[in-house]
C-alpha positions as MATLAB code, in Angstrom:
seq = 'XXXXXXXXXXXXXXXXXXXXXXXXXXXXXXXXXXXXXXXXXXXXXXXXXXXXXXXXXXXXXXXXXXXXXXXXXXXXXXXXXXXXX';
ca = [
       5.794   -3.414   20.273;
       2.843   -1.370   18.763;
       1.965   -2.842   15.345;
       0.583   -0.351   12.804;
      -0.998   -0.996    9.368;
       0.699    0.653    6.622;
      -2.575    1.749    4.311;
      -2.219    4.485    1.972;
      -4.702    6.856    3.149;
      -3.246    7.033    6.760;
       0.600    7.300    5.461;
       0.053    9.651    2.681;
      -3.250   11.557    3.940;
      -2.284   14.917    1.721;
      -3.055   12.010   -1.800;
      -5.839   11.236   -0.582;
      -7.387   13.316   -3.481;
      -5.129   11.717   -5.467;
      -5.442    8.108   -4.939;
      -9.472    8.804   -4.818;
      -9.098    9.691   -8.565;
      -6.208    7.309   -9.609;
      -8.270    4.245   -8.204;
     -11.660    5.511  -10.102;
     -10.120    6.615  -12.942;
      -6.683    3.738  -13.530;
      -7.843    0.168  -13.566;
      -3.449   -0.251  -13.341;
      -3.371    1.915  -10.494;
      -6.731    0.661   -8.626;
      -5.430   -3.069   -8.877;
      -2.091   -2.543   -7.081;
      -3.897   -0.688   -4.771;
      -5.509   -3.760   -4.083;
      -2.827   -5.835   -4.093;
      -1.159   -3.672   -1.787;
      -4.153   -3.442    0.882;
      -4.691   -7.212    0.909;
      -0.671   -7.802    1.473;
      -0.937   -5.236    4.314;
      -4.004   -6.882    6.012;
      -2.138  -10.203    5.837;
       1.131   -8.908    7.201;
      -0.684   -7.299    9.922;
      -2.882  -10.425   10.358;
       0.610  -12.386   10.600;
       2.435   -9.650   13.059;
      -0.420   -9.537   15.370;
      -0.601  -12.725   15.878;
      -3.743  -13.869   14.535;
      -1.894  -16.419   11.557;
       1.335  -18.168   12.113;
       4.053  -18.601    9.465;
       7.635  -18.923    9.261;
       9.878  -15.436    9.524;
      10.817  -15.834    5.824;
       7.309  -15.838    4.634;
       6.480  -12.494    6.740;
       9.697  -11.315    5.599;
       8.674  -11.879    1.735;
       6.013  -10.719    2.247;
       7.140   -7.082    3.769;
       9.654   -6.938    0.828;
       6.510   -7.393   -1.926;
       4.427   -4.730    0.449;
       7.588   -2.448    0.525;
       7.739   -2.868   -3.512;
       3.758   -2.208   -3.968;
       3.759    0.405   -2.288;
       7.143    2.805   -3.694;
       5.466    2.091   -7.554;
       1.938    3.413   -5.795;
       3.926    6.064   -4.189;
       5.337    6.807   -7.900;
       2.337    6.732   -9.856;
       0.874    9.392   -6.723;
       3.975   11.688   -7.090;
       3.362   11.618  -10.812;
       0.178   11.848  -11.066;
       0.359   15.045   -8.528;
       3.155   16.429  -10.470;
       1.477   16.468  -13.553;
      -2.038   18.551  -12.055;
       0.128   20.877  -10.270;
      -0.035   24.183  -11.786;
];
């Protein structure tokens, strides 16, 4: 199984414009970012093998990574909707 690391840049690469300006210029938007990023570095930390826990954890985990990352995805769609001309 290949493991792959869900960051922002790499799944939405055409926001990368976008999240570049939402993290400099939304303190909101720059500290789920965060949030999200460290949750994905642990998750990946956990899949790969590196930390052990028990399947629920990693599983709670995912779920909060999965629910960072749709209101990031939301602010980005928003934020792009609103500069489109």
């Amino acid at each position: 199984m290949s493991l792959q690391k869900h960051d922002l840049l790499h799944e939405l690469p055409e926001s990368r414009e976008a999240i570049h300006l939402l993290k400099t210029n939304s303190s909101h938007f720059a500290k789920l970012f965060d949030e999200y990023h460290e949750l994905d570095h642990s998750v990946h930390r956990i899949e790969s093998g590196s930390e052990n826990t028990s399947d629920e954890y990693l599983e709670e985990q995912k779920k909060k990574r999965l629910f960072l990352k749709d209101q990031l995805y939301s602010m980005i769609r928003e934020y792009e909707a609103s500069t489109a001309s």
